[in-house]
C-alpha positions in Angstrom: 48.4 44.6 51.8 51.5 45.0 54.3 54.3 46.2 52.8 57.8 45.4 54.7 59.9 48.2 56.6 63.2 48.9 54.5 66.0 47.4 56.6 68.5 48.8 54.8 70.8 52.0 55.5 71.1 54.6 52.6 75.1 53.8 52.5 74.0 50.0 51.8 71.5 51.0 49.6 74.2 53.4 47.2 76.4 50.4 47.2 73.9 48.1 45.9 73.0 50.6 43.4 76.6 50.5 42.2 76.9 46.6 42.4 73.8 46.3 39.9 75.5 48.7 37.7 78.9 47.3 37.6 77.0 43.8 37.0 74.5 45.2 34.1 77.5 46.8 32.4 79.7 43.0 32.8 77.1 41.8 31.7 76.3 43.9 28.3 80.1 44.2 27.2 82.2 41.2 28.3 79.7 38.3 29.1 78.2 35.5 26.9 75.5 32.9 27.3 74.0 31.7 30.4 76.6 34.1 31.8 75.0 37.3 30.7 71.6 36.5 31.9 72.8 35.3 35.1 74.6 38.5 35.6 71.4 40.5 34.3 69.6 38.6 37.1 71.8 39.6 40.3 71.8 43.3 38.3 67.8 43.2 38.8 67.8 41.9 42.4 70.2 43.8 43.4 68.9 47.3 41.9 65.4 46.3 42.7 66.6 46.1 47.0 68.5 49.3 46.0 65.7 50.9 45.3 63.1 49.5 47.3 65.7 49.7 51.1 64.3 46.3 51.9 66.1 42.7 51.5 64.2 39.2 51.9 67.5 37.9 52.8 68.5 40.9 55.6 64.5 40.0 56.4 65.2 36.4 57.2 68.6 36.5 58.8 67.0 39.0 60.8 70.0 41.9 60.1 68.9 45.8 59.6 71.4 48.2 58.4 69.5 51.1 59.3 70.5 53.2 62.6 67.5 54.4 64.6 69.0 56.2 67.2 66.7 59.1 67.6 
């Protein structure tokens, strides 16, 4: 099994760290409903491409954040 090349840059991948935090935390303390689990959603996506340095979306619009000059 292939597994994709990361496409994004470690400054993109911090700030999607923070976004999924900022959106978990929303979520926990001031959301209700269908609210909360959509928010709990975009918090797992977002951490999981945080973690991971690759995004489907970055993938199929075919944008990389990374900078390989060598």
């Amino acid at each position: 099994m292939n597994c994709p090349l990361p496409n994004e840059s470690k400054a993109d991948r911090i700030v999607r760290f923070i976004i999924a935090a900022v959106l978990f935390l929303t979520a926990q303390f001031w959301l209700f409903g269908i609210w909360r689990y959509i928010f709990y959603v975009l918090a797992a996506i977002s951490l999981m491409t945080s973690l991971s340095g690759f995004c489907g979306l970055y993938s199929m619009l075919k944008i990389n954040t990374i900078n390989n000059k060598k």
